[in-house]
C-alpha positions in Angstrom: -0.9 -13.5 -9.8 1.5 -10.2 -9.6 4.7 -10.6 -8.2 5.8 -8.4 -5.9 9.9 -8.5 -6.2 12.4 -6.9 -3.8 15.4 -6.1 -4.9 18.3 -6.9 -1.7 21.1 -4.2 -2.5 24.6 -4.7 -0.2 23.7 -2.1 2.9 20.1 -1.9 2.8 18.3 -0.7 5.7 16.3 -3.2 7.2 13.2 -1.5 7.4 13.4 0.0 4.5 13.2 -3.9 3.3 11.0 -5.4 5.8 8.3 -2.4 6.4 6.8 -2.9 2.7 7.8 -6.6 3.1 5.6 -6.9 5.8 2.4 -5.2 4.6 2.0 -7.3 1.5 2.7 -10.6 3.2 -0.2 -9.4 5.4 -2.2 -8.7 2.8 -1.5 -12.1 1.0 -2.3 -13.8 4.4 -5.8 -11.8 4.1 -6.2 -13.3 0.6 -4.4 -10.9 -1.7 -3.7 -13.3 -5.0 0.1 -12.1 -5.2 3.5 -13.7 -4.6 6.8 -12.4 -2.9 10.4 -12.8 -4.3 13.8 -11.2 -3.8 16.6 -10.7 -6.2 20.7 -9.3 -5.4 22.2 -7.7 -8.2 25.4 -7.8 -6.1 27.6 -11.3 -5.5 26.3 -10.8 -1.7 24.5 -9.0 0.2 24.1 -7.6 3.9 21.9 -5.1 5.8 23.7 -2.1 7.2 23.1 -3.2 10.5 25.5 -6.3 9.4 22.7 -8.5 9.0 23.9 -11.4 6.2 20.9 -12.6 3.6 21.2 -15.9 1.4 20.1 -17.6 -1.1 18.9 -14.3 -2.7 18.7 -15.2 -6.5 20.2 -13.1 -9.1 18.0 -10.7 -10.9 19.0 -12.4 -14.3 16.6 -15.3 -13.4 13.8 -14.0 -13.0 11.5 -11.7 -15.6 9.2 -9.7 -14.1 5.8 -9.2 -16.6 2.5 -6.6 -16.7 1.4 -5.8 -12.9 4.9 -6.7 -11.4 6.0 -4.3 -8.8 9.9 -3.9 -8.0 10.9 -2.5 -4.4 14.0 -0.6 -4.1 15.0 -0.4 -0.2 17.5 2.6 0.7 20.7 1.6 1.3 23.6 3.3 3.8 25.1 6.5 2.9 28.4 5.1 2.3 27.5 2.9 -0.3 25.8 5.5 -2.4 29.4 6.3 -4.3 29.6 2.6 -5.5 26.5 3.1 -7.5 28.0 5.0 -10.2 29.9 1.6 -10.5 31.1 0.2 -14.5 30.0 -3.4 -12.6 26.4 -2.1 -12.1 25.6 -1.7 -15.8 23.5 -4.8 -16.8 21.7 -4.6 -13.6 20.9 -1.0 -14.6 19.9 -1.9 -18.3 17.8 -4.8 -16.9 16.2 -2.1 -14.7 15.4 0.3 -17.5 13.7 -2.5 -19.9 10.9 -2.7 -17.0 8.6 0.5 -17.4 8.1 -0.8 -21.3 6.6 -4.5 -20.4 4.3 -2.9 -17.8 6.2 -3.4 -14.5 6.2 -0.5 -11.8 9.4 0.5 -10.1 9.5 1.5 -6.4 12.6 3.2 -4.3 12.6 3.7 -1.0 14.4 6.4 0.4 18.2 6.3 -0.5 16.9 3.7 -3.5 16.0 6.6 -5.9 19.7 6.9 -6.1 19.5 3.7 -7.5 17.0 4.4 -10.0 18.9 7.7 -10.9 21.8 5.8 -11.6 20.1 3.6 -14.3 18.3 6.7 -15.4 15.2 6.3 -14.4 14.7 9.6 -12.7 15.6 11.8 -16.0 12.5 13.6 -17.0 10.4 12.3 -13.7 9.4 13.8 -10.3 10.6 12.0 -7.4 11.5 12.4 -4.2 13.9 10.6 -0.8 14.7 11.0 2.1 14.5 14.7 3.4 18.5 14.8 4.3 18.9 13.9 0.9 17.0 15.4 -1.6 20.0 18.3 -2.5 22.2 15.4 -3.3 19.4 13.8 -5.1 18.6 16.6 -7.1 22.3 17.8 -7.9 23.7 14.0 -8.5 20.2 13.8 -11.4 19.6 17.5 -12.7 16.8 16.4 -15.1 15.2 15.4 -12.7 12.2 17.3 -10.3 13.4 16.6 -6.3 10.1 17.2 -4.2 10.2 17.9 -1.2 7.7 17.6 2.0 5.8 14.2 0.3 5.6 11.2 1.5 5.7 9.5 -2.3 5.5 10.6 -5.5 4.5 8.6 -8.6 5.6 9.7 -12.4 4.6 7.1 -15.4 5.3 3.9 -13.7 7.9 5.4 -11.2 7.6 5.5 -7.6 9.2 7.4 -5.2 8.8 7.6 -1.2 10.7 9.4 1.1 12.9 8.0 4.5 12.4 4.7 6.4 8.8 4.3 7.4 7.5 6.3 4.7 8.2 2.9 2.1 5.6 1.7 4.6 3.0 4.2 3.5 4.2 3.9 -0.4 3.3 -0.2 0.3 -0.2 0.9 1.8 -0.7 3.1 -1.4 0.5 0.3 -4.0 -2.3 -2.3 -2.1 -5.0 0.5 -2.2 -4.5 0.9 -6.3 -4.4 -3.1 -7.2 -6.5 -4.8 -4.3 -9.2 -1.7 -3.2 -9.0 0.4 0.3 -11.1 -2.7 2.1 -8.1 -5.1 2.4 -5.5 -2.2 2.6 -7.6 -1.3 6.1 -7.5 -4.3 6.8 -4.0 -4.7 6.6 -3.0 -1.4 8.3 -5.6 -2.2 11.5 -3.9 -6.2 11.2 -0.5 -4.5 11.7 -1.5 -1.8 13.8 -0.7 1.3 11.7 -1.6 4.4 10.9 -2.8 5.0 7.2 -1.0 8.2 6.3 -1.9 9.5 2.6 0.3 12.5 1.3 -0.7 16.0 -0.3 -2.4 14.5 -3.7 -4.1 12.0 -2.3 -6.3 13.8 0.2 -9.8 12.2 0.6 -10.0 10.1 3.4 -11.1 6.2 4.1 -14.3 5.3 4.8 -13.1 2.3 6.6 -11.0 4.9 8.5 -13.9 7.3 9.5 -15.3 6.7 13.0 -12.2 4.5 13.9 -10.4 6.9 16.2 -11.5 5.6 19.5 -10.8 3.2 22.2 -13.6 1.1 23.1 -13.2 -2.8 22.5 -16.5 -3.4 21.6 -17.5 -0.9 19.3 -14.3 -1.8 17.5 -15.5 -5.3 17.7 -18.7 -4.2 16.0 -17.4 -2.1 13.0 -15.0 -4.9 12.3 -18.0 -7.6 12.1 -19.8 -5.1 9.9 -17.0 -5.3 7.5 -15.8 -8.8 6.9 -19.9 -9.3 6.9 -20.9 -6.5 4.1 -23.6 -9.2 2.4 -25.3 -10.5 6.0 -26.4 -6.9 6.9 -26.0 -7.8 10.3 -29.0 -6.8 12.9 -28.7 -5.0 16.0 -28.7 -7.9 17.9 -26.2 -10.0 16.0 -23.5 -6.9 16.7 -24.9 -6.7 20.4 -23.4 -10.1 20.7 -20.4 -9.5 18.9 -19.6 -6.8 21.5 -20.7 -8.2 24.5 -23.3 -5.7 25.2 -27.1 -5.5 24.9 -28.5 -3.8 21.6 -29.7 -0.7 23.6 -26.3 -0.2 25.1 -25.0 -0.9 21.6 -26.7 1.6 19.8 -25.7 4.3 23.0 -22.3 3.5 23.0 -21.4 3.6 19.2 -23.1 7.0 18.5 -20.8 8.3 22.0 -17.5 6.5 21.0 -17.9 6.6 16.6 -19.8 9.9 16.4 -22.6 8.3 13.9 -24.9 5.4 14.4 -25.0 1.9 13.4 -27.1 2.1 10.6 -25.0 5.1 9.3 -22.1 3.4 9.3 -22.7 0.2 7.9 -24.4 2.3 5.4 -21.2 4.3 4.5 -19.3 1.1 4.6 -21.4 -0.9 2.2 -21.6 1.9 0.2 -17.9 2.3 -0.3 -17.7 -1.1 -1.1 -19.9 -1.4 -3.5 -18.1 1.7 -5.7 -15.2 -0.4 -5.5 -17.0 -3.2 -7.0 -18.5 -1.0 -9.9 -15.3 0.2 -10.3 -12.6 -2.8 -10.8 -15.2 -5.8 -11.3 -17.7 -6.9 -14.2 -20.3 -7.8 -11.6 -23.9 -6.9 -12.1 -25.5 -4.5 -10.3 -27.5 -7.2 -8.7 -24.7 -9.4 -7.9 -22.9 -6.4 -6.3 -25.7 -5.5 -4.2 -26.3 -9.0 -2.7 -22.8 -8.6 -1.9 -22.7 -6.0 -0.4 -26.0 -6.1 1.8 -28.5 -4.0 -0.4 -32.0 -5.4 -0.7 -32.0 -4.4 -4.5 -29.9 -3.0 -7.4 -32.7 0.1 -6.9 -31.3 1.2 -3.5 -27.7 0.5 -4.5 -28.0 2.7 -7.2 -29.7 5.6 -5.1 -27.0 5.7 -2.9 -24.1 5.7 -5.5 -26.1 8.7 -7.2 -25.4 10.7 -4.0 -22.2 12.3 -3.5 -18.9 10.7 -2.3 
């Protein structure tokens, strides 16, 4: 089970804290096999809204392994000086000692300065908040400041830019361990807006055919996807909506621009890539999971083109 460890610095910003905070506690609710923790490096520790936290424990008891991921949240401009701190030091070396078992490290926004101070940044691209990637890039010369990107990722390193953008870095982390299933699910749970940046440009199938307002056709796609094995019929969906199968099939072609068996089609499809891709499941048993009448017609489909 990963860990997935915040560090609390003394004036954080709250969201930068709670937005990432937030979408993997969904995403354990949805039945993500992970665990949350939070460590201070500092005797205490307070937002920068004055907001008090206790009984944070200190990063020295705990030892993050393989698969660990370590949050940064940005922290007030004012205390960016006291990073350059003498007191800092073991923090920093027990920072540093990370990368090598295997353990990602995350800033956001003003929390590349941390990393920068412990020297994780020398060598690495990176990025933070746009008002402060100048500073960024003259406090750590050997390092390359993006600009205009959401997040950046160099050997183990991540980097996002300001405030809600950890938000979109936290999307991106659940996406690579746990598949773009449960991180739709966790964006639609907490009604966001998946937002990739510049390298990662292909688009979510789970996404597609989603930007609409009708109730029931939402209702329908949603029951298509938490039932990929069922394959349900017309009339099972008709049900789910509230609407007869004829009016069904009308109103999900109008509102999602394909039909039903297109989509559930796309959907299962999807799904069962990301089965061939992160699971030693057979071909049969990852058609039956996913709906297919045989291994045959599962693999016709993966031969076609993403």
């Amino acid at each position: 089970m990963p860990t997935i460890l915040f560090v609390v610095p003394d004036q954080c910003t709250l969201l930068d804290l709670a937005g990432p905070v937030q979408v993997f506690e969904e995403a354990r609710a949805q039945g993500a096999d992970l665990q949350l923790a939070y460590v201070q490096y500092q005797p205490t520790a307070r937002s920068s809204a004055g907001l008090a936290f206790a009984a944070v424990s200190h990063y020295s008891s705990v030892r993050p392994q393989a698969g660990d991921l370590v949050i940064i949240p940005g922290i007030a401009d004012d205390a960016l000086p006291a990073l350059a701190s003498a007191e800092h030091q073991d923090f920093y070396d027990w920072l540093r000692a990370l990368p090598e078992r295997g353990v990602a490290l995350c800033s956001v926004c003003t929390g590349a300065f941390l990393l920068g101070a412990a020297g994780l940044l020398s060598g690495r691209t990176c990025t933070t908040h746009w008002q402060h990637v100048g500073a960024l890039q003259q406090t750590y010369p050997d390092s390359w400041v993006l600009t205009d990107r959401l997040y950046v990722h160099d050997r183990g390193v991540y980097t996002s830019a300001g405030i809600a953008a950890g938000i979109d870095l936290a999307l991106a982390l659940l996406e690579e361990r746990f598949g773009a299933l449960l991180t739709y699910k966790v964006s639609r749970r907490l009604v966001l807006y998946y937002r990739r940046n510049g390298v990662h440009g292909q688009v979510s199938v789970y996404l597609d055919h989603r930007n609409h307002l009708h109730p029931g056709v939402h209702r329908a796609q949603d029951y298509l996807l938490n039932h990929l094995a069922e394959n349900p019929t017309l009339e099972v969906l008709a049900e789910v909506a509230h609407s007869s199968p004829r009016n069904l099939t009308r109103l999900f072609r109008q509102h999602a621009g394909v039909s039903i068996n297109e989509f559930s089609t796309k959907i299962r499809t999807e799904a069962a890539r990301t089965l061939v891709a992160t699971s030693s499941l057979t071909r049969q048993a990852i058609a039956e999971r996913c709906g297919f009448r045989d291994p045959r017609q599962l693999q016709r489909l993966l031969a076609r083109p993403a």
